[in-house]
N, C-alpha and C positions, 0 to 999 in steps of 0.2 A: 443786941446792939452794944457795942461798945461804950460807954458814958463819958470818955476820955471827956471832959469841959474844956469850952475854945473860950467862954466868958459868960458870964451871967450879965443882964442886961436888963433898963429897965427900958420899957419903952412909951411913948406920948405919940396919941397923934389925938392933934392941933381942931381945934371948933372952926369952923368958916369953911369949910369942904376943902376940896386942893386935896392931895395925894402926898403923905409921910414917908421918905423912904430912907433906909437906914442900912447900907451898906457893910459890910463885914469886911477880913483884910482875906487877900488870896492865899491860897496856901494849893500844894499839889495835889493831883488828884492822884488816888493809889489804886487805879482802872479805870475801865469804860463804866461799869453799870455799877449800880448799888442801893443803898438805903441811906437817905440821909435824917434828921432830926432835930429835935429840940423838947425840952421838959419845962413844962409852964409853970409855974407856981401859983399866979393869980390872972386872969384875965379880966376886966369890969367888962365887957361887953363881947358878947360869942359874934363870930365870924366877920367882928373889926380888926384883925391883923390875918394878913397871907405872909409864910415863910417859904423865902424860893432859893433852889442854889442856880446858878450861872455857872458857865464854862468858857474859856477864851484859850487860846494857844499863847504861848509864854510871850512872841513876840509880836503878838496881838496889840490894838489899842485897847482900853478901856471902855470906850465905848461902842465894840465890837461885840458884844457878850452873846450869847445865846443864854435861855432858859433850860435847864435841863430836868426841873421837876419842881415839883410847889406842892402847897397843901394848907388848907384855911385853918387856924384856931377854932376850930367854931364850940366849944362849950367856953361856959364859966369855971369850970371845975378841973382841978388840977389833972394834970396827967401829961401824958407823952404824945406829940402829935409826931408822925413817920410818914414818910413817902420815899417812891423808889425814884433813882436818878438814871436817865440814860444816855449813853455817847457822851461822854465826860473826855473835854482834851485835855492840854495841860495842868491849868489850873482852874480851880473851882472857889466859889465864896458864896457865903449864906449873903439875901436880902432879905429884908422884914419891912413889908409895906402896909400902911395904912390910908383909905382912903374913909372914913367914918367920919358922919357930918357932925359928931358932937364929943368933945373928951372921952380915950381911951385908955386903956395903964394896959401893960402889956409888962408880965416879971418873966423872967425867963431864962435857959442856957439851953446855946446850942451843943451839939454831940457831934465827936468827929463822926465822919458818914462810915459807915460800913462796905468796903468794896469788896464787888465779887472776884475772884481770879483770873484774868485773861486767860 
């Protein structure tokens, strides 16, 4: 996988339940299918953040997106969480959701995705 960094990041989600979510900026997608990522550096709590990329056509709204691939945090211990992405249209962005009923810290940098070749 390529490690190219889009940002390192820290992230919080909030006590009192409700759903954290933390948007990335769009950038292109370089194919339909691939592998997308992120390298954790600390997580406090395993399978409190899901990392998902979205897909929308360039002249798309915003709030048109589809899902095209996720994958939970789920240890405490550093390392590389991956997943594959598919039917990627124009543009793609990482999201980092949290829904966890009690303080979370999430360190982390996302990786440009890996595309397979049309």
């Amino acid at each position: 996988m390529d490690m190219l960094i889009l940002g390192e990041l820290m992230a919080h989600a909030s006590t009192g339940g409700g759903t954290t979510v933390l948007e990335g900026y769009w950038m292109p997608a370089g194919g339909n299918d691939g592998v997308a990522g992120a390298e954790v550096f600390f997580a406090s709590a395993a399978s409190a953040f899901t990392i998902k990329m979205e897909t929308k056509s360039s002249d798309a709204a915003d709030s048109s997106v589809t899902t095209i691939g996720s994958a939970t945090v789920s240890s405490v211990t550093p390392g590389v969480t991956k997943f594959d992405v598919a039917d990627a249209r124009d543009l793609v962005r990482y999201v980092v959701e949290s829904s966890h009923e009690s303080d979370a810290y999430l360190h982390f940098q996302l990786s440009q995705p890996l595309w397979a070749p049309n």
